[in-house]
C-alpha positions in Angstrom: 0.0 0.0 0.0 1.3 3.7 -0.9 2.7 5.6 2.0 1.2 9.1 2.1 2.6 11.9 4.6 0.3 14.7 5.3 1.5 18.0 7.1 -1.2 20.4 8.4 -1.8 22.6 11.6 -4.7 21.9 13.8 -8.3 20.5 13.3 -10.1 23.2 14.2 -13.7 23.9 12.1 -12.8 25.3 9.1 -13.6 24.6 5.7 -10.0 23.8 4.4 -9.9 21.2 7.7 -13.2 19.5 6.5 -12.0 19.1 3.3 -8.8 17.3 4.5 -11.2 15.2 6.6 -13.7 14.3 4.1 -10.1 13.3 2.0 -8.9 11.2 5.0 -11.7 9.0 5.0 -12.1 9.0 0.8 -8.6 8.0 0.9 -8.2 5.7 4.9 -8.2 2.4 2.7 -6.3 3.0 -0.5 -3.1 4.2 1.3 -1.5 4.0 4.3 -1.7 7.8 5.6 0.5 9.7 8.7 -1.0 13.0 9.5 1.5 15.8 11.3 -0.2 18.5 12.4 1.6 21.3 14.5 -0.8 20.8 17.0 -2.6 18.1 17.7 -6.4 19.7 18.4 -9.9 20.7 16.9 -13.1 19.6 17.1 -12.5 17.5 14.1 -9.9 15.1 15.2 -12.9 12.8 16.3 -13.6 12.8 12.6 -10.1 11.6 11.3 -10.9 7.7 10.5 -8.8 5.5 12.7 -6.9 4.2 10.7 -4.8 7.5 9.9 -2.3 7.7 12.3 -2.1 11.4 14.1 1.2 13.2 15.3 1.9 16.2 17.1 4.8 18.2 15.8 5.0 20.6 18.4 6.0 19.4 21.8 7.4 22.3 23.7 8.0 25.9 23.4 11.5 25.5 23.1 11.7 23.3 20.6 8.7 25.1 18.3 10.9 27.9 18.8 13.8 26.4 17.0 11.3 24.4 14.8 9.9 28.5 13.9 12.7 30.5 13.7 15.9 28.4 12.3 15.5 27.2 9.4 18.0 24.5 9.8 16.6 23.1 12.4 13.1 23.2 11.0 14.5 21.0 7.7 16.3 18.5 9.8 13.1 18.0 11.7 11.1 17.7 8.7 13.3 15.2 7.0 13.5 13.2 10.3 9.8 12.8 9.9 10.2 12.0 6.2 12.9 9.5 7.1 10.7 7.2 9.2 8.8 5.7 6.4 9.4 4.8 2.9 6.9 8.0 1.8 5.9 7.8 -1.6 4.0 11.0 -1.4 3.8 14.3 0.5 1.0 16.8 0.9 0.6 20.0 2.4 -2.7 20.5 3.0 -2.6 24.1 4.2 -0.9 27.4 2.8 1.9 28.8 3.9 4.7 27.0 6.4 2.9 23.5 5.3 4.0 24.4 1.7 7.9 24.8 3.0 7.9 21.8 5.2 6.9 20.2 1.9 10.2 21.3 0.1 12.3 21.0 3.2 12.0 17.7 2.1 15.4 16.6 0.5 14.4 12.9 -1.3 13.4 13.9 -5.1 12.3 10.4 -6.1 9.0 11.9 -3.7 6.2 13.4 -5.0 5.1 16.8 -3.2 2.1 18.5 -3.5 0.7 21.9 -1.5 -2.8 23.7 -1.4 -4.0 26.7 -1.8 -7.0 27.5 0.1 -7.5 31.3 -0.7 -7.7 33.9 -2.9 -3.3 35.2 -1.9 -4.7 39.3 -3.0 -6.6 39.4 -0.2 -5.2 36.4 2.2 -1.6 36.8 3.5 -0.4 33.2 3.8 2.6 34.4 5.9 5.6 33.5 5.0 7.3 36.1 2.5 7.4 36.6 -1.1 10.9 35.2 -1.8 10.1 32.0 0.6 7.1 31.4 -1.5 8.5 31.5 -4.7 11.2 29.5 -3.4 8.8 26.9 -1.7 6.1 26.2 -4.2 8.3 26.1 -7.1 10.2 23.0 -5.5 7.0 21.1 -5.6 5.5 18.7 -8.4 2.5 20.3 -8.4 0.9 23.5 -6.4 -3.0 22.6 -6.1 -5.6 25.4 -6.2 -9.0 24.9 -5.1 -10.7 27.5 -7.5 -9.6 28.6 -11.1 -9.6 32.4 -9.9 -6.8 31.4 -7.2 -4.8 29.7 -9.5 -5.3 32.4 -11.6 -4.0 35.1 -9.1 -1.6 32.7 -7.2 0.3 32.4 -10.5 0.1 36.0 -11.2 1.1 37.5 -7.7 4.5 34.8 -7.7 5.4 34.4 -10.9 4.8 30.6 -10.6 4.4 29.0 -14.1 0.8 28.0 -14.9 1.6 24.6 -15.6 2.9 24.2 -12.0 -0.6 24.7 -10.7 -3.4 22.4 -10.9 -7.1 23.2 -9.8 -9.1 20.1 -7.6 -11.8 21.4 -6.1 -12.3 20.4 -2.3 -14.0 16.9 -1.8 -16.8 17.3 0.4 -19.1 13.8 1.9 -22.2 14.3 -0.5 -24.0 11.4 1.7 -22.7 12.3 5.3 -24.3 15.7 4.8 -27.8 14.6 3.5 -27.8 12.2 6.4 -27.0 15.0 8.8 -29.1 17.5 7.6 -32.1 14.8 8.5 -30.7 14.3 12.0 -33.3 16.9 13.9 -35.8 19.5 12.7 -35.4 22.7 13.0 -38.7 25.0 13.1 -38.4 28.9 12.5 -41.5 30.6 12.7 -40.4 33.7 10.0 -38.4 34.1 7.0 -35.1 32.7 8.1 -31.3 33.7 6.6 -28.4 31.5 7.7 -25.0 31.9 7.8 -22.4 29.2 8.5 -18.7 30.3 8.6 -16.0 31.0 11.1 -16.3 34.3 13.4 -12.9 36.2 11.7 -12.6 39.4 9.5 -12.7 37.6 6.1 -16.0 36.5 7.2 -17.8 39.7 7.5 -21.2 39.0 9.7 -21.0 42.5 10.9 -22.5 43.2 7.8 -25.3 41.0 8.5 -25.7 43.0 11.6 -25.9 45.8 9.8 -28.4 44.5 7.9 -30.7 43.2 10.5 -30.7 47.1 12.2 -32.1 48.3 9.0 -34.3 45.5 8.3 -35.9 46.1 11.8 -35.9 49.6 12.0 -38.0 49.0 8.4 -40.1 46.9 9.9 -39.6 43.3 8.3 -40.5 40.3 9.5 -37.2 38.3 9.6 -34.7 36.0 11.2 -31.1 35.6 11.0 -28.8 32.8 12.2 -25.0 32.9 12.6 -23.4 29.4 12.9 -19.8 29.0 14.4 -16.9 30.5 16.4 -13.8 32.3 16.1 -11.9 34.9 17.7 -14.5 37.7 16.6 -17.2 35.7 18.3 -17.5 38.1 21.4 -17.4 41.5 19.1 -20.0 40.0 17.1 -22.4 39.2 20.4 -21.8 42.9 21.9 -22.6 44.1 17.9 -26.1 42.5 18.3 -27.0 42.9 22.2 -25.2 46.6 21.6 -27.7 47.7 18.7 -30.7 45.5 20.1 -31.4 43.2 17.4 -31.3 39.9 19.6 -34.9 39.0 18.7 -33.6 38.8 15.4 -30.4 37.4 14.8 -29.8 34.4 16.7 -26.0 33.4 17.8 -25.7 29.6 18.0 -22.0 29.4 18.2 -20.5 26.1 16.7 -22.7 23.6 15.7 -20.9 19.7 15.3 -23.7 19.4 12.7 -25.0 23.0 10.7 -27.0 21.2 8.4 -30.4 21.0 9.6 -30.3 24.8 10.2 -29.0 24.9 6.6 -31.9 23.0 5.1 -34.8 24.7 7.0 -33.4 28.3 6.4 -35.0 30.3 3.3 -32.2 31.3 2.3 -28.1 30.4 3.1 -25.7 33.8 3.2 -22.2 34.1 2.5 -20.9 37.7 3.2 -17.4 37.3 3.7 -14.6 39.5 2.3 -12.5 37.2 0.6 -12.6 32.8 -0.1 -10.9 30.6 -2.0 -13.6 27.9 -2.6 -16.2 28.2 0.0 -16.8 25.0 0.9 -20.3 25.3 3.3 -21.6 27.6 -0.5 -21.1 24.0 -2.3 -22.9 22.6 1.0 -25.8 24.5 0.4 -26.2 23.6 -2.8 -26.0 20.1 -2.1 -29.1 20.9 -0.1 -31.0 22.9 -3.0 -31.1 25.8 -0.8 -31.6 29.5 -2.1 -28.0 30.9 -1.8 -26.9 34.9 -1.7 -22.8 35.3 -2.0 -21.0 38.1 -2.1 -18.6 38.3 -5.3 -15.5 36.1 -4.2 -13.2 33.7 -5.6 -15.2 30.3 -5.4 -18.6 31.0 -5.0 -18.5 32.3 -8.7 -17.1 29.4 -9.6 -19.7 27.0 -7.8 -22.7 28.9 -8.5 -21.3 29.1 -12.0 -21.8 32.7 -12.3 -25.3 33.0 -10.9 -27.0 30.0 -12.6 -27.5 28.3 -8.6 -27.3 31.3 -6.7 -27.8 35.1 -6.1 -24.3 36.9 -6.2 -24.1 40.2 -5.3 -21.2 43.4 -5.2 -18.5 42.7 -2.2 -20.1 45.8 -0.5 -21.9 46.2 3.1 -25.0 48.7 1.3 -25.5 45.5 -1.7 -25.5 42.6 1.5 -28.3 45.0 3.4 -30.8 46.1 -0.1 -30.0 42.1 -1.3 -31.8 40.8 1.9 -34.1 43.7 1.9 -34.5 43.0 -2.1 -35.4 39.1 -0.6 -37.6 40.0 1.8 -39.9 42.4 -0.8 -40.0 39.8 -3.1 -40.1 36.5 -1.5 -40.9 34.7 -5.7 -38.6 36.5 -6.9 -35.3 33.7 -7.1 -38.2 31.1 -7.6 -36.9 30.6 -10.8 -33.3 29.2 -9.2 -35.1 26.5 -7.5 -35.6 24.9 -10.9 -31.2 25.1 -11.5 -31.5 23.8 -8.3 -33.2 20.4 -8.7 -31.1 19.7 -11.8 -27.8 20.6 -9.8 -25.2 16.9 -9.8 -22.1 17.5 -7.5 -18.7 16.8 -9.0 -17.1 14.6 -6.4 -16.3 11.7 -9.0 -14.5 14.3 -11.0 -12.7 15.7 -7.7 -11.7 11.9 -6.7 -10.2 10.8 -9.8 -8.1 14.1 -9.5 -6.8 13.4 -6.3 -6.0 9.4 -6.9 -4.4 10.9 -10.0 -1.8 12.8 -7.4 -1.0 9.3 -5.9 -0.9 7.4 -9.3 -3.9 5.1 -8.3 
């Protein structure tokens, strides 16, 4: 069985993290799969199958120090991890420091492979220019999870289109229909959701915005913000602060969003910047009525407004969008129709990725 070494750095909910998992177990019996995260927590590491066997990189201060800092030391460290197994094949699944661990590694007979998860105009992946350039064009193959970040990858380094491949991320089309059955959910008014880690890119405060004008207006509405983050708290004080807690509801992480997704009217994405979006292709899994903001994935997925209402990346076009909605409820009656006729692409996503590992 192929040996496959994955580097990544926690399993904490996040769209890049469920994609890795939803790989893991795609992958758990057609190679034999170490996972080296820089630390070894998240609520998704119940998730990982257990097959895939789970390592800690960091073990003390000192040594992550070291590990951070001097680059010799990080190399020798990643080639002793390389060393322990006859690896046939190296990912990094996240941007940045995965993507040099990856050509720390010294054995060329390897094949190495690093993702992009984001669109690098607006996302700083944080290591510098010179590293990156350095870095990703030591690879086999730089993967992009939307043709807009390839597109802009390749353009902000330099790095050779034929480098880059696109695979969009694999996501467990019959996990999440099962899920979304698990309990009902019962709203009582025209409901928006919104599923998505609580940090700038993000941008609920503009559904906060929204909901003050909505109510000062005088609709009839609700508005549900699923997950966690560090902007959690300044989120809460936005809503108790401005008095709209009787209409946008804050139920912090949910282990399973999809019921809430599939009873909503309608599923909003309002962040500032993506590379994929991977709860956007979610939603559309569960024929739900979608609203995006213009960003790198969603335009992709929705295929340029065929499954889904994109709008300008502004605060004003997120609050007249939902205000546009709530006028006229028919209105995006005629996407439900794109809807029922929308087929995922996971068989086209698998082959791509067995392709990386020659199976």
């Amino acid at each position: 069985m192929k040996k496959l070494l994955i580097f990544g750095y926690t399993m904490d909910m996040g769209g890049a993290e469920k994609a890795l998992v939803d790989t893991l177990n795609y992958l758990k019996d057609k190679c034999e799969i170490d996972l080296y995260l820089l630390e070894k927590k998240g609520i998704l590491l119940k998730e990982i199958p257990d097959n895939v066997n789970v390592y800690q990189m960091k073990k003390n201060i000192f040594m992550y120090m070291l590990f951070r800092f001097i680059p010799f030391y990080r190399k020798k460290y990643i080639n002793s991890i390389f060393n322990k197994k006859e690896y046939g094949y190296v990912f990094g699944y996240m941007e940045g420091r995965c993507g040099t661990w990856v050509s720390d590694i010294k054995n060329n007979k390897v094949k190495k492979y690093a993702w992009i998860h984001n669109d690098v105009f607006k996302f700083d992946i944080g290591i510098t220019d010179k590293e990156i350039k350095k870095s990703y064009n030591n690879l086999t193959k730089v993967i992009c999870v939307s043709k807009d970040a390839k597109d802009n990858f390749c353009k902000k380094y330099s790095i050779p289109t034929n480098k880059v491949d696109v695979i969009y991320n694999y996501i467990n089309e019959d996990d999440i229909l099962k899920k979304a059955n698990a309990f009902k959910v019962k709203n009582d008014t025209f409901t928006f959701v919104n599923v998505a880690k609580m940090r700038d890119q993000k941008r609920q405060d503009r559904l906060i915005k929204a909901a003050i004008y909505l109510k000062e207006k005088g609709y009839k509405f609700k508005i549900q913000l699923i997950g966690d983050g560090p902007n959690l708290e300044k989120i809460k004080n936005m809503v108790y602060t401005n008095k709209v807690d009787d209409v946008v509801q804050i139920l912090g992480l949910q282990p399973n969003p999809y019921p809430y997704v599939k009873n909503a009217d309608f599923f909003v994405l309002t962040s500032y910047m993506e590379g994929y979006s991977i709860v956007v292709k979610e939603a559309l899994l569960l024929k739900k009525l979608i609203l995006t903001t213009d960003v790198v994935g969603p335009r992709e997925i929705l295929e340029n407004g065929k499954y889904g209402v994109i709008i300008p990346n502004e605060d004003d076009a997120v609050i007249y969008a939902l205000e546009d909605i709530l006028k006229n409820k028919n209105k995006y009656d005629y996407l439900k129709k794109n809807l029922i006729n929308y087929k995922g692409d996971n068989k086209k996503i698998m082959n791509q990725t067995l392709k990386l590992l020659d199976l």
